[in-house]
C-alpha positions, -999 to 999 in steps of 0.1 A, spaced: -892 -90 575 -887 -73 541 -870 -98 514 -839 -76 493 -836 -78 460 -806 -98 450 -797 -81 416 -820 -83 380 -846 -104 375 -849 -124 340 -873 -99 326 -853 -71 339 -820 -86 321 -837 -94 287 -852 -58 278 -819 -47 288 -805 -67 262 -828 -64 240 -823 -26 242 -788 -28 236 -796 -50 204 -819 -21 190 -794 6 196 -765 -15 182 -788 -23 147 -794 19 149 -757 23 150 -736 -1 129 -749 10 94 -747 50 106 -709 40 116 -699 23 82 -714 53 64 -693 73 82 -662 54 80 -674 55 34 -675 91 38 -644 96 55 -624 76 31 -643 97 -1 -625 127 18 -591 112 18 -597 107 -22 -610 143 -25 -572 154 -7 -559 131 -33 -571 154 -60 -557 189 -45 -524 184 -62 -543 178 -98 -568 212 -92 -537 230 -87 -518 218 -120 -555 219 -137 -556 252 -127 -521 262 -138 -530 248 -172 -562 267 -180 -546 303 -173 -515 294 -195 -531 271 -220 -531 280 -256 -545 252 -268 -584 240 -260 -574 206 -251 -564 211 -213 -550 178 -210 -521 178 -234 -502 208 -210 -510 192 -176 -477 171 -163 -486 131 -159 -489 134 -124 -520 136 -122 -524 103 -143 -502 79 -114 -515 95 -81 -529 62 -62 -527 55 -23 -547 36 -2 -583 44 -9 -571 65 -51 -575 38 -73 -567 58 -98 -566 98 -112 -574 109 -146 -576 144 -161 -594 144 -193 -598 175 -222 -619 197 -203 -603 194 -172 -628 174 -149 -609 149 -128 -619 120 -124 -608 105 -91 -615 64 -85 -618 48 -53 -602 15 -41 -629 -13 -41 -617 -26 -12 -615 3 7 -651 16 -1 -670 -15 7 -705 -10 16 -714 8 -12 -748 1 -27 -730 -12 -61 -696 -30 -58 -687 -5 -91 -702 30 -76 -666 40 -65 -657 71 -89 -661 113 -81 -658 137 -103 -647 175 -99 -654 200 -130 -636 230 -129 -661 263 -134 -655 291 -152 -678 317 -138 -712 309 -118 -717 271 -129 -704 270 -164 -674 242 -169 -647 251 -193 -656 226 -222 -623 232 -236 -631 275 -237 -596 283 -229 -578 308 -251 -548 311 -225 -555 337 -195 -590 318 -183 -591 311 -144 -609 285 -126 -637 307 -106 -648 274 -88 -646 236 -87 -679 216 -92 -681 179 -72 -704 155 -77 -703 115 -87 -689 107 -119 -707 102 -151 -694 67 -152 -698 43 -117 -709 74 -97 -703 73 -60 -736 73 -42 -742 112 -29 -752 98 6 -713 93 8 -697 121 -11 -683 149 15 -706 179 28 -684 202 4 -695 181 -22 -733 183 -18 -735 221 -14 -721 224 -48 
């Protein structure tokens, strides 16, 4: 008379669990990543409405200093993960990230992107504009200052 097996031996039960435990360790850092760059996304949106009026001021700017024609908008945009905007001279945004939103950075500061508006080919403005210039392109990368990690910035932002 053959003897059934009755469900998973002890052996049988821990590698089970301890396969789960290995995938689980895999996963949890790749899903906060993910959940980092999805909020550095929302922040790049949050700058869309300040490369538009960026834009706008740099083809009708007569004076080098982009910043003086460009509405304060730009300077009180914050939401949930936009700690704050800024637009400075030369017309690089600066957009900074809620601490508390982007937790699980490598530094509790590295929360700020920037986005440098090109002339032609890779050349920012630098305050070039005569009036007439247009924007060819829109460089994004971390900022000088507290510099987002690039492991988290969006794809569009590590192709350029």
């Amino acid at each position: 008379m053959q003897k059934r097996q009755q469900g998973l031996t002890l052996i049988e039960l821990m590698i089970v669990i301890a396969v789960i435990g290995i995938l689980g360790a895999l996963a949890l850092p790749a899903y906060q990543d993910y959940t980092i760059r999805a909020k550095v996304s929302e922040m790049l949106l949050a700058a869309n409405g300040c490369k538009t009026a960026v834009n706008e001021a740099v083809s009708s700017a007569s004076d080098a200093n982009v910043s003086t024609t460009l509405p304060k908008a730009c300077d009180s945009q914050t939401s949930k993960y936009v700690a704050s905007l800024a637009v400075d001279a030369n017309g690089v945004i600066t957009v900074v990230g809620q601490h508390e939103a982007l937790r699980g950075t490598t530094s509790s500061s590295a929360n700020a992107m920037a986005l440098t508006p090109l002339q032609t080919g890779n050349t920012p403005i630098n305050g070039n504009t005569d009036g007439g210039k247009t924007i060819a392109a829109w460089r994004c990368g971390p900022a000088t200052s507290n510099g987002l990690p690039v492991k988290y910035l969006p794809a569009s932002c590590k192709a350029s």
